[in-house]
N, C-alpha and C positions, 0 to 999 in steps of 0.2 A: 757775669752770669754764674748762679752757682748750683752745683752737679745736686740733682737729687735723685738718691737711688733708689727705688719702687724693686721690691720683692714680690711678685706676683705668690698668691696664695687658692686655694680653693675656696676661702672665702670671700674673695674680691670678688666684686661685680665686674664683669668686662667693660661696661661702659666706663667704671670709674676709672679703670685700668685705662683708659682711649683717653678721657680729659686728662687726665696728669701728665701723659706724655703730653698734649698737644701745650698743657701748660706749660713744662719743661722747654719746650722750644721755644717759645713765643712768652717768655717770661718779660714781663717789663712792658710789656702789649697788652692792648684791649682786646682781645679775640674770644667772640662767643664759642664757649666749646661744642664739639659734635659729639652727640652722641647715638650708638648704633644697639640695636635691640637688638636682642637673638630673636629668632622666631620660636612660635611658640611650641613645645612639642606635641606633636601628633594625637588624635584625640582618640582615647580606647574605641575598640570597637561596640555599638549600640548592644546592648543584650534585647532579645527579640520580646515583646510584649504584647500580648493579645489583647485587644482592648476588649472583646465579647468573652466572658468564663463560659464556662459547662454550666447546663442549668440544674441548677441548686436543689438537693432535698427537699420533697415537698412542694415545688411548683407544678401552681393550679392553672390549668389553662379549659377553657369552654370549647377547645375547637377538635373535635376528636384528629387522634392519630392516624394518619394514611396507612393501608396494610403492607406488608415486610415486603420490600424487595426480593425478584428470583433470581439468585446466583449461586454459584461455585463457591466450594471453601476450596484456598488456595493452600497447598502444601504446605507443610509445617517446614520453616526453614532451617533450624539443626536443633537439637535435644534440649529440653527442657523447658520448651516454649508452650504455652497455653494457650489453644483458642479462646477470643474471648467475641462473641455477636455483634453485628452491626443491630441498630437502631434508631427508630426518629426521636431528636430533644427538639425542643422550643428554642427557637431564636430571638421571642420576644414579640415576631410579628408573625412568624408560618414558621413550620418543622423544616429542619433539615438533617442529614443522613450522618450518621457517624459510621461510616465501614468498621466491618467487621476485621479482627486483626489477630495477629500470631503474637504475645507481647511473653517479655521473661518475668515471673512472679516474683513479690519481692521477698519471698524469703523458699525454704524447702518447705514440702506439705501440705500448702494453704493452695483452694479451689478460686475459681470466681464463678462470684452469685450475679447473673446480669441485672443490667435494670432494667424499670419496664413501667409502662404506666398503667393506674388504675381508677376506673370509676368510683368517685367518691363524694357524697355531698354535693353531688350536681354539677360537677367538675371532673378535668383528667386528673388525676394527682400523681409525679413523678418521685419513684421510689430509684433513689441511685444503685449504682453497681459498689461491690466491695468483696474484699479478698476474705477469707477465712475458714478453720481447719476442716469442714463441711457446706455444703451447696446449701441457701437456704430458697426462700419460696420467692420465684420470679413473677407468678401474674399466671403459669402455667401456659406462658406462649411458647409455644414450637419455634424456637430460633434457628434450628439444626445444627449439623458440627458436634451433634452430643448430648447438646442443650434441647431435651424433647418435651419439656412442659413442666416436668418433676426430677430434680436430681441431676446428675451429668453422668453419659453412659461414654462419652467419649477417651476417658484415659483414668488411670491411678496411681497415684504414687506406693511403688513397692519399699520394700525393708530398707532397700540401700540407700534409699533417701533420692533415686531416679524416677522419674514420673514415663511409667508404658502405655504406649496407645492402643486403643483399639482399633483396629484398619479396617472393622463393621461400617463405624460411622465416622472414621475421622481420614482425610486426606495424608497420609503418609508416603514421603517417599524413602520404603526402607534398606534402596543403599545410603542413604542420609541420616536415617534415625533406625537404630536397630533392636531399640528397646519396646516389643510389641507385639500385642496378642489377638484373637480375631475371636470377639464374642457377636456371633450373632443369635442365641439362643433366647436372649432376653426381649428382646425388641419383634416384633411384627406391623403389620402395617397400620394396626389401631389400638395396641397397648405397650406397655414396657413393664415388667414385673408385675403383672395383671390389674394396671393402673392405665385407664383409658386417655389416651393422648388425643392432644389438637391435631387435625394433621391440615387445615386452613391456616390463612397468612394474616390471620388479626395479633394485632401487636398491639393489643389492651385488654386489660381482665376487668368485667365485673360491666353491672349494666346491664339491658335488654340486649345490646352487639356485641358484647364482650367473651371473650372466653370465659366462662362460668369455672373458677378454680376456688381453690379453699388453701390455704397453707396446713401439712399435713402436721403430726407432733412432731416430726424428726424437723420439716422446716421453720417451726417454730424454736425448737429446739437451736438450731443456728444461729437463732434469729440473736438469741442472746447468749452468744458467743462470742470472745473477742471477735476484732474485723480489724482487717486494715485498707487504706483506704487506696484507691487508685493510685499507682504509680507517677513521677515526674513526665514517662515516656508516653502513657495513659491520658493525663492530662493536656498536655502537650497535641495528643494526637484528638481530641475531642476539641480546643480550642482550634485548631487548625481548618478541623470541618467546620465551626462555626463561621469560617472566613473564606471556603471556598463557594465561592457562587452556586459552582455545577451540583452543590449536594442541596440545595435549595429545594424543595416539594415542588415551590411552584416552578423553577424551571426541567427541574426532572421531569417532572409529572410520574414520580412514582420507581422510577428507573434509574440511577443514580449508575454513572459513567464510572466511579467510582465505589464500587458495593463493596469491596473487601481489599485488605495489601496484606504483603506479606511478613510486614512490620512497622510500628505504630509511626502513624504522620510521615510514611515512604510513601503517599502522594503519587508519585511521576517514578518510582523505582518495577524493577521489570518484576512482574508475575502480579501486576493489581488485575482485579478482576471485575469486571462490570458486571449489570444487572438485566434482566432480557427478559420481557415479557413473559407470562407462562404459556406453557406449551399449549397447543388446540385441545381443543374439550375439555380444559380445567376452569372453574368458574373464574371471574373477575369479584372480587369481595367491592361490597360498597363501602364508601367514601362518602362520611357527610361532612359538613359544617357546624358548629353548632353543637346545643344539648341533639339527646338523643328525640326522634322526629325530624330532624330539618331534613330537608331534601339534598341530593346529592347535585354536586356544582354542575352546571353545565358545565359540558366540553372536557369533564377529567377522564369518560373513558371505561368509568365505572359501573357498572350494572346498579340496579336501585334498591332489589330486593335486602331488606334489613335484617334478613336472619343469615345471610353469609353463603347460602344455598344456591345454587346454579339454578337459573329463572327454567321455568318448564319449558320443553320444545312447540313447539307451534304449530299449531295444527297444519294437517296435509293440506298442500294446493288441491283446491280443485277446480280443474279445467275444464270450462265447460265452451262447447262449442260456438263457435259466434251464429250469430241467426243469418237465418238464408236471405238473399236478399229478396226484397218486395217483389210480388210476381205483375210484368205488366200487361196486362191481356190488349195489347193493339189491332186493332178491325182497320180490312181498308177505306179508306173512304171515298164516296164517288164524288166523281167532278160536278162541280155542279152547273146545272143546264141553263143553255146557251139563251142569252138576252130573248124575248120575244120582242119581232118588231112589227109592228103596226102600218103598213103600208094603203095610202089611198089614194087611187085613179085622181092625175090633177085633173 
């Protein structure tokens, strides 16, 4: 039997490495060789993919948008963060909620312009969100946070390239964020630099129901200005709500358990804030289906009046006393007399 010596290398296969011994031994023998696999290694981790995007620039939809959820903005969680509004997109088949968020811009200096949708051609038509070096014209919806129809009154970036809040209209907590100033001289309860603001929960411009806005020159002006375009964390957090049930219209009905977080697609992290009916004696905005005319759905909740106005109060009860009852005039009555009997001598 003769010695064969096997230099194992990095290049050898192991199984080749197992049959030459086992040839080695059993030389001069029929023996089917074994051979042993490695297993295979471990398979990277899936990278997450949304199978629903953000809806797209430009999508038309016939079913108007339900009005803005009522919530809290959630404290700004450390410097340099931007609020940016929650909003309803299309899902394809019903709206559903994108919370409103604290997210980091992608570079210094640059605003966000929200999106919003608008009447147009007998349709909604969704106009997207984008970053760049001025706010341009969003539909003139009252998102709050800053965002009051025209411009953003909530923060600015100063000299040093630090963006300071206003702690007027923006939720600051300033042992956290210390860069901040307090204007409330511009804003009042129905204009902001003598520009008459929305102060109702329609989240659409243009139409007989819509906010009635115009884009001014300076938002026009933005308009063709560099942009850049939603962030990876932005994205991310809009695909997300496409895939949560609970920000669904139809299972909200209007209320979304999640209105706002405190950073994009933090879902389940602590400080999200939900949405809560409005307070007593604030109107209900209606909610149609449809072009403009259709009736509002049964059972959403919604008042029907179509100019967005709080329905007139209702006339006074008035109570009128029930009727007396029937009078019944009872007389007694006499007995009546006794049988006559006829008697004759047998």
């Amino acid at each position: 039997m003769s010695h064969i010596s096997i230099r194992p290398s990095a290049r050898v296969p192991a199984r080749f490495l197992v049959a030459a011994a086992v040839g080695t031994v059993f030389a001069g023998c029929t023996v089917q060789p074994v051979y042993y696999e490695r297993p295979p290694p471990p398979a990277p981790p899936r990278e997450v993919v949304y199978e629903q995007a953000a809806p797209a620039e430009g999508t038309r939809v016939e079913v108007e948008p339900p009005p803005l959820p009522v919530y809290e903005q959630p404290p700004c969680p450390e410097p340099g963060y931007l609020w940016t509004p929650g909003y309803w997109a299309w899902g394809g088949s019903e709206y559903y909620w994108v919370p409103g968020t604290w997210v980091a811009p992608p570079r210094v200096g640059v605003y966000w312009t929200p999106a919003y949708w608008g009447w147009a051609g007998g349709a909604y038509l969704f106009h997207a969100g984008y970053w760049g070096p001025h706010v341009g014209f969003y539909g003139g919806i009252n998102y709050g946070g800053g965002y009051v129809g025209i411009g953003y009154v909530g923060g600015r970036w100063d000299d040093g390239g630090r963006f300071a809040y206003n702690t007027a209209v923006t939720n600051v907590n300033t042992t956290v964020v210390h860069n901040t100033y307090n204007n409330v001289t511009v804003i009042n309860n129905t204009t902001i630099n003598n520009t008459t603001i929305n102060n109702n929960r329609t989240s659409f411009s243009g139409g007989p129901r819509g906010v009635p806005a115009a884009p001014t020159a300076a938002e026009l002006a933005a308009a063709r200005e560099s942009h850049l375009a939603p962030t990876a964390l932005q994205q991310q957090h809009v695909q997300q709500s496409a895939q949560t049930p609970a920000l669904r219209q139809t299972v909200n009905q209007g209320h979304p358990a999640i209105a706002a977080t405190p950073r994009p697609a933090a879902f389940t992290a602590p400080g999200v804030v939900a949405a809560h009916p409005p307070a007593a004696g604030q109107p209900r905005e209606a909610y149609h289906t449809g072009s403009p005319g259709a009736q509002s759905p049964v059972g959403q909740g919604y008042s029907n009046p179509a100019t967005n106005h709080a329905a007139p109060p209702a006339a006074p009860a008035v109570h009128t006393p029930p009727p007396p009852p029937p009078v019944v005039h009872s007389q007694p009555v006499a007995p009546p007399p006794p049988p006559v009997v006829h008697s004759q001598p047998v």
